[in-house]
N, C-alpha and C positions, 0 to 999 in steps of 0.2 A: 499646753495641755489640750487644748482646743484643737490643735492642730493634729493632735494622733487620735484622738475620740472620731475626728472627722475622715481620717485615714481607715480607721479599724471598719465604722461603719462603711464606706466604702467595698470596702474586701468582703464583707460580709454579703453585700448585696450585688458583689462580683457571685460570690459561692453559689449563692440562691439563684442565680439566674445560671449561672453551671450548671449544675445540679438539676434544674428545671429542662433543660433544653438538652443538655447529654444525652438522655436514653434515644431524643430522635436523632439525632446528628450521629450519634456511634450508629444506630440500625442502619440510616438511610445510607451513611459513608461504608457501611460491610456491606450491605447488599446491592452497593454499584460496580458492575464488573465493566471489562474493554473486552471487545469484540473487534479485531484488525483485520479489514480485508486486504488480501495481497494479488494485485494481478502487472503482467509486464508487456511490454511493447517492444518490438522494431527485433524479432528472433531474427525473421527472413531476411531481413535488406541484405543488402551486397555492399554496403556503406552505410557510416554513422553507428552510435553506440545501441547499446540494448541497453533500454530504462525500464525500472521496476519502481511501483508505486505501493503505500503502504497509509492506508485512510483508518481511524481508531475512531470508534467512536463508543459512548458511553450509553449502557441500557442498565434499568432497573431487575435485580435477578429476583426470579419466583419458583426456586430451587428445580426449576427446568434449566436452566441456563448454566452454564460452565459442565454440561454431561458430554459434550465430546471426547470420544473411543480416541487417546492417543494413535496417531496417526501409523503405519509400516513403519515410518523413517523415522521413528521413533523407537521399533522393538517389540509396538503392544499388537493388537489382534485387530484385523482391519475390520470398520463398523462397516454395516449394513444399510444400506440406500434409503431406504424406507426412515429405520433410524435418525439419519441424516435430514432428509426431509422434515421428520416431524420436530427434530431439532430448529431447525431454520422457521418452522411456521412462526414459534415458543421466540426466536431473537431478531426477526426483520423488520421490527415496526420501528423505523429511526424515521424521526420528525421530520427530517428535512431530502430524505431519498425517495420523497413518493413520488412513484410516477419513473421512477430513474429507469433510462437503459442502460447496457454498454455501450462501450464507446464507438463500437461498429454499425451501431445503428441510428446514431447520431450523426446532424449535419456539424463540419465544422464551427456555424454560428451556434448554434445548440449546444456543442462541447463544451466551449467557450462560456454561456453562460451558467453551464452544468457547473465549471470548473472555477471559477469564481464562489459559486454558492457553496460546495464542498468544504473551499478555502478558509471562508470564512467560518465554518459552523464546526469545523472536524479539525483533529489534531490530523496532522499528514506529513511523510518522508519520502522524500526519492533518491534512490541511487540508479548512476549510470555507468559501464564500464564500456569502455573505448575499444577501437576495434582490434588494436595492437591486443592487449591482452585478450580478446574473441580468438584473434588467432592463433593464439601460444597454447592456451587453455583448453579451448573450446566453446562452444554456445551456453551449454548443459553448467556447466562449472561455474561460467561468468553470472549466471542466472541466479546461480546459489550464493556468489558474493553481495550481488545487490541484493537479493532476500537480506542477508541477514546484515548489511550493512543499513537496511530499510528498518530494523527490529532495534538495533544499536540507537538508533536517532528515536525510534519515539518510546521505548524504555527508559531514553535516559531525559525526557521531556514529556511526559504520559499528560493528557488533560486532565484537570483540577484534580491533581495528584500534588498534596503540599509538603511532603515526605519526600522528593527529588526522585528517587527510581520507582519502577513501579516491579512489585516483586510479579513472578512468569504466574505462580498460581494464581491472578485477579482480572490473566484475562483469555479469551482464545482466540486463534489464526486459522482462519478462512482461505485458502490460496486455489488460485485459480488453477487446474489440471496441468501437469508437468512441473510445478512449483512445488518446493518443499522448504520448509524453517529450518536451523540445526536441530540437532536430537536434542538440545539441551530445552529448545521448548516443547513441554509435557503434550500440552492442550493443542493441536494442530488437526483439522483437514483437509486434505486435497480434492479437489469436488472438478468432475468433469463439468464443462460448459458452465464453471463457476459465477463469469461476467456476468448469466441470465438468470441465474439460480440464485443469489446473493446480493443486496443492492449495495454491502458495504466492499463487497468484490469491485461493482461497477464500479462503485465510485472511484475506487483505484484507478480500474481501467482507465478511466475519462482523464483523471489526474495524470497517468503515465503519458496518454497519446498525447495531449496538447502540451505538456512540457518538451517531449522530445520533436513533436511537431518544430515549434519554435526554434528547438536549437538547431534542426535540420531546415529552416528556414535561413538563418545568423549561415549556415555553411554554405547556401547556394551562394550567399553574396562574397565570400573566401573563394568558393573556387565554382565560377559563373559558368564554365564550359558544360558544367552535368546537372545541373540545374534541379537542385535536390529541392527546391521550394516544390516543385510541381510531382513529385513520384516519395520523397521523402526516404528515400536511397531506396528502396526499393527495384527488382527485378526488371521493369518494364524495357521493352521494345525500345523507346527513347533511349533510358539511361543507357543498355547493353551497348546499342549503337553510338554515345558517347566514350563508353571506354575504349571500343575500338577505336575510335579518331585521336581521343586523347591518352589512353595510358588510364592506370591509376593512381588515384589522387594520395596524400598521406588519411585519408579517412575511408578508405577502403576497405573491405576484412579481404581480403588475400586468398583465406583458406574456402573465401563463399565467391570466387570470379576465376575460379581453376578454368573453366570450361568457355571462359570467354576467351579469344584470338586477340590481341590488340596485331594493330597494324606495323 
């Protein structure tokens, strides 16, 4: 008897403190939305993949936020610049991107500790596609795979989302100029020179170059002759004159070295 009197009371002052603390936790948890920056790396090279990066980070909405004009590539009517701007004024204040650039404007040590701090504070995805499919598909095509292969990983892993997916209406995509989401996400802009306009863009950025950095570092020691640590497959003087001496490598794109002579 003793034993359910002290159960009931229990439950009771489960309820009371439910009940008490509910109305903030329901507000504060509706009125948290994700804002995803998307930007990608290594279009140009002549080797190695094209990585695309995708940083989510969480801001408190003050019924300015989630108004982004669905994007063209979506169907709806393209917003207006100004618009856009005063959007971004309304959603760039994340705690831990002040101060942030692109990644262009960054030294490699600087990336590096940019890309660490990102890591740690922000939900983040990358996808890379390999040069073979670059060349079957295209640049354009392969860019839309990592997009939405970038969107797949952190929809289905959203930060402190305890529900497991995070539904498309709770958050919006930021993508850097020539990047586009599927139609299936509503809330999407494309923003020229996005990496300097956006710091949840940058932080992609930063996240895309030092992972592909790295792995186009792992391939100089695979194949030492082209020496991708130092140009990062890119076009230069050196590399061009390495394929002439050597050929090309199996991490070459094909369709981007037409105009090189090997010997």
């Amino acid at each position: 008897m003793i034993f359910i009197v002290e159960f009931i009371v229990e439950i009771l002052l489960f309820l009371k403190f439910y009940c008490k603390n509910w109305g903030a936790f329901y507000n504060d948890s509706m009125r948290k939305q994700w804002i995803i920056g998307i930007d990608e790396v290594g279009r140009g090279p002549l080797a190695g993949p094209l990585t695309v990066a995708a940083v989510a980070a969480t801001v408190i909405s003050n019924n300015q936020f989630l108004k982004f004009v669905p994007s063209a590539n979506s169907g709806a009517l393209p917003v207006k610049r100004q618009d856009v701007d005063f959007q971004l004024k309304q959603t760039s204040r994340f705690k831990y991107l002040k101060h942030i650039k692109n990644s262009k404007k960054l030294s490699p040590l600087k990336r590096e500790k940019w890309n660490k701090k990102i890591r740690d504070h922000y939900q983040y995805a990358i996808a890379s596609v390999g040069p073979g499919v670059i060349d079957r598909i295209g640049i354009s095509k392969a860019a839309k795979i990592a997009v939405a292969r970038c969107l797949r990983k952190i929809a289905s892993r959203p930060p402190a989302c305890r529900s497991g997916r995070l539904p498309t209406s709770r958050y919006s995509i930021v993508l850097d100029g020539g990047l586009y989401a599927p139609k299936k996400y509503q809330f999407q802009q494309t923003l020229i020179k996005g990496d300097e306009r956006h710091p949840v863009i940058a932080a992609a950025s930063i996240v895309a170059k030092v992972y592909r950095d790295r792995m186009m570092i792992r391939l100089a020691k695979k194949f030492p002759l082209y020496q991708f640590d130092r140009h990062k497959g890119y076009g230069t003087k050196a590399h061009q004159e390495a394929i002439r001496r050597h050929g090309l490598s199996s991490v070459h794109r094909r369709s981007f070295c037409g105009n090189i002579k090997t010997w």
